[in-house]
N, C-alpha and C positions, 0 to 999 in steps of 0.2 A: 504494500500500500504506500508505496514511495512514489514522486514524483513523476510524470510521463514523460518517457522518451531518458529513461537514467535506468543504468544497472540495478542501483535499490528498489525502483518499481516491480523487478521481474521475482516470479517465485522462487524460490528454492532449485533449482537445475535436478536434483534427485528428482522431486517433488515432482517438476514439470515430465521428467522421463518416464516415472510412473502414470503420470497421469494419460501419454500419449502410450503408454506400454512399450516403449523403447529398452529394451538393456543393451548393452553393447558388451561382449565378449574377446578373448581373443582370439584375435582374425576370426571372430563373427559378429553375426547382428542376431538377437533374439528379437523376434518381428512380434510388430505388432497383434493386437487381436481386438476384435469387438468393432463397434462402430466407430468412426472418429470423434473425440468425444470436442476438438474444436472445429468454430466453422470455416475456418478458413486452411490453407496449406500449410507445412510446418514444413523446415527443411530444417536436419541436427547433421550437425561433421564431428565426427569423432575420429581421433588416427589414424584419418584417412578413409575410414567408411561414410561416407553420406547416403543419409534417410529420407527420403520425401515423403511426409503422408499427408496423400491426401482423404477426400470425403471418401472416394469408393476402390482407391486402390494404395499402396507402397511398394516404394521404385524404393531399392537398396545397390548401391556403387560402392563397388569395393577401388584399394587402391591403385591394383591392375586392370581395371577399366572393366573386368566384369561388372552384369546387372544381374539384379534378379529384381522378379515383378512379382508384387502378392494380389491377391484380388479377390480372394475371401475374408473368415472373419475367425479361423480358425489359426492359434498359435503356431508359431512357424520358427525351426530356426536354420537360419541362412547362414551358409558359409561359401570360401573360397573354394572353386577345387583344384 
């Protein structure tokens, strides 16, 4: 509850990752599940892995340029191969 558009305005970073179901592993991504519970897109980088979720799908880029696409609503977990 800090000021808009300032680091102190934003939640907790745990906090936020749970709440999109984000974990990040190593050299993987523990994917999302459930609906998106924000309305709009979310993109998270973590060493090297980037997440996109959006409303009805999650694009995960690893740092070798692999993708993987999810498009359901069941737990997923993503790795390099």
């Amino acid at each position: 509850m800090g000021e808009a558009d300032s680091l102190e305005g934003l939640a907790p970073t745990g906090l936020f990752l749970q709440l999109l179901g984000v974990q990040f592993l190593k050299r993987a991504a523990n994917c999302p599940f459930g609906p998106q519970p924000i309305p709009w897109a979310v993109t998270v980088k973590f060493k090297g892995i980037t997440v996109l979720r959006q409303s009805d799908k999650t694009s995960i880029i690893f740092p070798n340029g692999q993708t993987a696409l999810v498009t359901d609503t069941r737990p997923h977990l993503v790795q390099m191969s």
